[in-house]
C-alpha positions in Angstrom: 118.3 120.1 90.3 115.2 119.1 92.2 115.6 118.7 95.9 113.4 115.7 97.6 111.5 116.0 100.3 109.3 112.6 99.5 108.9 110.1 101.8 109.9 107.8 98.9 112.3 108.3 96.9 114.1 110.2 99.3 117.4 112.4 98.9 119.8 110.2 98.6 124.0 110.2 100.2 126.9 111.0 97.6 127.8 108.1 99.1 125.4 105.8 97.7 125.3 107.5 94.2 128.6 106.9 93.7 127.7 103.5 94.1 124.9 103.8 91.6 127.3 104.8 88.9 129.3 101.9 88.7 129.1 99.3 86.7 126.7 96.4 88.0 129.1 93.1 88.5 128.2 89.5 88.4 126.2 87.8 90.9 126.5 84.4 91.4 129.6 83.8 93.0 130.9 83.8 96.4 132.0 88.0 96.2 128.3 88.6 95.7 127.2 85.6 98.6 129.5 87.3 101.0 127.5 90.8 100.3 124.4 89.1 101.3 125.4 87.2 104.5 127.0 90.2 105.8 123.7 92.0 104.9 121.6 89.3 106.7 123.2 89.9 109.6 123.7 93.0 109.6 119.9 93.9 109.1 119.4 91.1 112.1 121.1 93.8 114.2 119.4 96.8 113.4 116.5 95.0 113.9 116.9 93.4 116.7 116.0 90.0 115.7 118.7 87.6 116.6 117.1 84.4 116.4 115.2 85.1 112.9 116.4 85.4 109.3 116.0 88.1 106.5 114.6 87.4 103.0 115.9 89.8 100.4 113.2 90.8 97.1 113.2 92.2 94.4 109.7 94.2 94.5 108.2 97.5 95.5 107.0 97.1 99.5 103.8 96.0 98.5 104.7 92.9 96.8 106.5 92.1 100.2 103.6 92.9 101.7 101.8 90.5 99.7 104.5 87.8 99.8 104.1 88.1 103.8 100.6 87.3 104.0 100.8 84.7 101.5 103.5 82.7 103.1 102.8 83.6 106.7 98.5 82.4 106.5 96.1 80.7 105.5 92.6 80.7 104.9 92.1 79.3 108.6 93.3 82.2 109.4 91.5 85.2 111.0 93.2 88.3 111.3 93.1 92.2 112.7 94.4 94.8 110.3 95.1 98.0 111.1 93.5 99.9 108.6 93.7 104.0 109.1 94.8 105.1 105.3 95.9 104.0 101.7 98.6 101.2 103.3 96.3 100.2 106.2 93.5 99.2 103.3 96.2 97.8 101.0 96.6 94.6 103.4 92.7 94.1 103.4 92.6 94.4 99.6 95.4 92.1 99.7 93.2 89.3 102.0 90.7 90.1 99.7 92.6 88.9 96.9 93.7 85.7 98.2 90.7 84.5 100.4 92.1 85.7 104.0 89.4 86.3 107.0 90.0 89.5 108.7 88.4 92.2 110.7 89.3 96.1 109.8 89.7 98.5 112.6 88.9 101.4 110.6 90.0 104.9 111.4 89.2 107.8 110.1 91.5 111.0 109.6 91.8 113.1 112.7 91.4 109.8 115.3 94.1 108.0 116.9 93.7 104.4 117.2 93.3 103.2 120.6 93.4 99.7 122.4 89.6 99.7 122.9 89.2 100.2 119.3 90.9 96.9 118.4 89.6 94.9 121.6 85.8 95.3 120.0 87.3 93.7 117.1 88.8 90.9 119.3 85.2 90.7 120.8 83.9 89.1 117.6 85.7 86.2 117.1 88.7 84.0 117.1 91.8 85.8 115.7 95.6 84.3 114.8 97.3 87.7 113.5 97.2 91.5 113.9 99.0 93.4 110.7 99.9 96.7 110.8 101.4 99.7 108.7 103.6 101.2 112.0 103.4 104.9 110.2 100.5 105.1 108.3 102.3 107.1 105.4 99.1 108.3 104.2 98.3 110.1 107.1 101.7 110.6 108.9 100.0 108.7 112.0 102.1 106.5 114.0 100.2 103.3 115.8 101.5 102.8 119.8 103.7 100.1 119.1 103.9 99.1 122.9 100.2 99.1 122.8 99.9 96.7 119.8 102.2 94.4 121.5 100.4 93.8 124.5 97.5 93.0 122.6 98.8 90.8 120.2 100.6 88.9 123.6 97.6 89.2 125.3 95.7 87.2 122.6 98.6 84.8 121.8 98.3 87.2 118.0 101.2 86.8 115.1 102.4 90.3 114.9 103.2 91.8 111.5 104.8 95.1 111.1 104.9 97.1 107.9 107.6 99.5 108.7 108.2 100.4 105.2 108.3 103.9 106.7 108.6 103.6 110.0 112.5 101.9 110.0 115.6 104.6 111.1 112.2 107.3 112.1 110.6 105.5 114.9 111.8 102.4 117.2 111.5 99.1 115.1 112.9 96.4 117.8 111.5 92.6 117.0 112.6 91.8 120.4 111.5 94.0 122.8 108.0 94.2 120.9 108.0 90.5 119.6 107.3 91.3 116.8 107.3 88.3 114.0 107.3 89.6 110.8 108.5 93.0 109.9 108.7 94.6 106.3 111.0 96.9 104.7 111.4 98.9 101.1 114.6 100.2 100.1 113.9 103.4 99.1 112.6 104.8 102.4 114.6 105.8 104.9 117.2 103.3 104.2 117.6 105.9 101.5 118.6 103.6 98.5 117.0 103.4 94.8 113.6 101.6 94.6 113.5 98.1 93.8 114.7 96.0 96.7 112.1 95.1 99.8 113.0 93.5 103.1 111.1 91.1 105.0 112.4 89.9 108.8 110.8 86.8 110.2 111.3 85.9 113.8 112.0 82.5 115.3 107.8 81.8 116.0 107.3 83.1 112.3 109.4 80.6 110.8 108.0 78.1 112.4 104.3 78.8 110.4 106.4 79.8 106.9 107.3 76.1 107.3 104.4 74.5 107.5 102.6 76.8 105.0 102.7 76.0 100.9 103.3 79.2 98.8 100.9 79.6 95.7 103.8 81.3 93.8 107.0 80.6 92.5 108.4 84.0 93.1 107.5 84.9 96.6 107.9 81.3 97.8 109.8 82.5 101.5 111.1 78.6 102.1 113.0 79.3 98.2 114.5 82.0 99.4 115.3 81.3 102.8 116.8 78.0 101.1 118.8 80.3 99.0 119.9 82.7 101.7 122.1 80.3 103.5 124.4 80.2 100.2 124.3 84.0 99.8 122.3 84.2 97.4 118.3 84.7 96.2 116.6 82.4 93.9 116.1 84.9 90.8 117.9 87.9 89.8 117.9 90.2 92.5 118.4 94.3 92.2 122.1 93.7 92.5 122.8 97.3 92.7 120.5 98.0 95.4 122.2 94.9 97.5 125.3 96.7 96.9 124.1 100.2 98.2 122.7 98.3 101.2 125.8 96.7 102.3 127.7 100.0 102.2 124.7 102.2 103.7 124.1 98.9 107.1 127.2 99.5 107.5 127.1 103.7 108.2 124.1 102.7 110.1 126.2 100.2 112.4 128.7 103.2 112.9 126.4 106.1 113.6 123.8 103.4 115.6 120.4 103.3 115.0 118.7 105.4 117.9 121.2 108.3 116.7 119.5 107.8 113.5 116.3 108.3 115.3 117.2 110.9 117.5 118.5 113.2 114.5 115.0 112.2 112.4 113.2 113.3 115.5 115.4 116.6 115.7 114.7 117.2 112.2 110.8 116.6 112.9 110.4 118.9 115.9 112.1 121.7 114.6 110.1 121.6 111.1 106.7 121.2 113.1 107.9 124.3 115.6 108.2 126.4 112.3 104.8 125.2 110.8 103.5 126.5 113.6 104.8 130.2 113.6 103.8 130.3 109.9 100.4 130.0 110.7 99.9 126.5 109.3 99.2 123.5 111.0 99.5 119.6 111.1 97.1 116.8 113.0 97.0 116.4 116.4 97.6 112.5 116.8 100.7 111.0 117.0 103.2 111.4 114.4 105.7 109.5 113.2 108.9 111.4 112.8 109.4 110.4 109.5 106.8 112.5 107.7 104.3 115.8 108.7 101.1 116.5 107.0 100.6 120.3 106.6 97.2 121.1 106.8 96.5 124.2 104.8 93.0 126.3 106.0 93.0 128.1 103.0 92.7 124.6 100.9 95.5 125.9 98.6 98.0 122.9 99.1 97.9 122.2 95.5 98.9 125.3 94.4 101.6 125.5 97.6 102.9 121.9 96.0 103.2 123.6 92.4 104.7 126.5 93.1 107.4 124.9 95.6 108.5 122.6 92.3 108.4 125.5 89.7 110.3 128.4 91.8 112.3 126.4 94.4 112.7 122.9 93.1 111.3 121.5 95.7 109.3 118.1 96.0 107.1 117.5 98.7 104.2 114.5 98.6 100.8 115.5 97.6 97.7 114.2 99.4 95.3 112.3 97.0 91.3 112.2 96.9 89.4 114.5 99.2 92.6 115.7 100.6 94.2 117.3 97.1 93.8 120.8 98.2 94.2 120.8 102.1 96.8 118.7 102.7 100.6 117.5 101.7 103.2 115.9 103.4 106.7 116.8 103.8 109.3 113.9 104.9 112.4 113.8 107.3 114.1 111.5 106.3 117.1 110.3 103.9 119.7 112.9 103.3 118.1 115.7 105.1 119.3 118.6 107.1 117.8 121.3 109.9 118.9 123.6 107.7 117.2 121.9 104.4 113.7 122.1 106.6 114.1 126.2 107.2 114.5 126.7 103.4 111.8 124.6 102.6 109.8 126.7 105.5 110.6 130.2 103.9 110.0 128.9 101.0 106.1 127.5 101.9 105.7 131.1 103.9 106.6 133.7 100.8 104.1 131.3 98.7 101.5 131.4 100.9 101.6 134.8 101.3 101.2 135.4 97.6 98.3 133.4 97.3 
């Protein structure tokens, strides 16, 4: 039995696999409506966004991503995105795609994106939105939300807030960052099966999703948010996810959320500290805590990656393109341990030291 160390899947909670082996019930009736409104609100409280409302789909994260831009602009648009790895360039090629203005703030591995990076942007033109991915999963990087904030109030911006990887690892509060649209996949930290995505709107975002016409039937957000005040979705959702989330808000609710992130960032530290004394190292700009590149000098990460699945059975992300043999990424989140992190530590050390 593999053991996960992904950022996506992650290692799941007996908990929630019980739930997975059940049958899946019926959904439209008022058992299933009442699983929805309490996980409307329940999600309102984790992330902080009172006044807003939740829109529950059935896609992977990017297809909420896509569903966001298509429902919260416009072609009279002109927006700022974020764009520092795979995710940050996904929301360009997504403008691309449906005939959005934007300006990239590109960043390239080893820099940390600064406010006088996006203010040359802001120089250019006339802008009405600033899109992010928080934790650049790629990359492990994690934007200044506090930073992004100011700008986007300084500039009267929409804020938009891929946190697909970001939620229960780093602070996520719509309030105190005003933030207006913030998007969420299932299979994250939330550590639930794939399928299911997330997207919070605030009060201001509404407001535009109103006034906007959808080209598509399926992501149409005034359908669902139509639907939502029944309970329900308007297409068959991933009933067994909706299910696992209920159960798993409402562990969350018990343990509270900055727990959750103070044990992610324990995890983090500790695994980083031990990277360190085994003579590897990861980048110097700011992490999230819910992922760590390890940079390998040797540019053996490939073989590190095969060997950990072959002899220990474990799974950590691979880097992709130019980074295939230097890099990998090793996640804290999901059901994950201090003690998990020092066995995957010894085991990264005895391979190294073979190679």
């Amino acid at each position: 039995m593999k053991h996960l160390f992904t950022i996506g899947p992650v290692e799941m909670y007996p908990e929630t696999l019980k739930i997975g082996g059940k049958q899946v019930p019926y959904f439209r009736n008022d058992e299933f409506s009442n699983i929805i409104l309490s996980i409307n609100k329940g999600l309102k409280k984790l992330l902080f966004n009172k006044n807003g409302e939740i829109i529950l789909l059935t896609s992977s994260g990017t297809g909420a991503m896509e569903a966001t831009i298509m429902n919260c602009f416009t072609k009279e648009d002109n927006l700022i995105i974020i764009n520092g790895g795979s995710f940050g360039h996904r929301f360009t090629q997504i403008c691309d795609v449906h005939g959005i203005p934007y300006e990239s703030v590109n960043i390239i591995f080893g820099e940390t994106l600064t406010r006088e990076m996006i203010e040359d942007k802001l120089n250019n033109g006339k802008f009405t939105g600033l899109l992010v991915n928080l934790d650049e999963t790629s990359n492990g990087q994690l934007y200044d939300i506090k930073m992004l904030s100011d700008v986007c109030k300084k500039n009267n911006l929409v804020f938009v807030v891929d946190a697909i990887s970001a939620f229960l690892a780093d602070e996520v509060n719509m309030d105190k960052y005003s933030i207006d649209a913030v998007i969420l996949s299932s299979q994250k930290a939330l550590s639930l099966a794939p399928g299911l995505s997330i997207v919070a709107l605030s009060e201001k975002m509404l407001k535009r999703v109103e006034v906007i016409d959808s080209e598509s039937i399926y992501f149409d957000f005034k359908d669902y948010l139509k639907n939502a005040e029944r309970g329900q979705t308007p297409f068959t959702p991933a009933v067994r996810v909706i299910i696992e989330l209920e159960d798993m808000i409402k562990r969350l609710e018990k343990k509270g959320i900055y727990n959750i992130i103070k044990h992610t960032n324990d995890i983090a530290s500790y695994f980083r500290k031990r990277v360190n004394e085994i003579g590897l190292e990861y980048p110097s700009y700011p992490l999230s805590n819910a992922v760590t590149p390890i940079i390998f000098p040797k540019n053996n990460a490939d073989l590190v990656y095969k060997r950990l699945i072959e002899d220990y059975g474990f799974v950590v992300n691979p880097s992709g393109g130019n980074f295939a043999k230097s890099m990998f990424r090793v996640s804290h989140v999901g059901n994950q341990s201090i003690e998990d992190c020092e066995e995957l530590i010894l085991a990264i050390s005895e391979i190294i030291k073979k190679l």
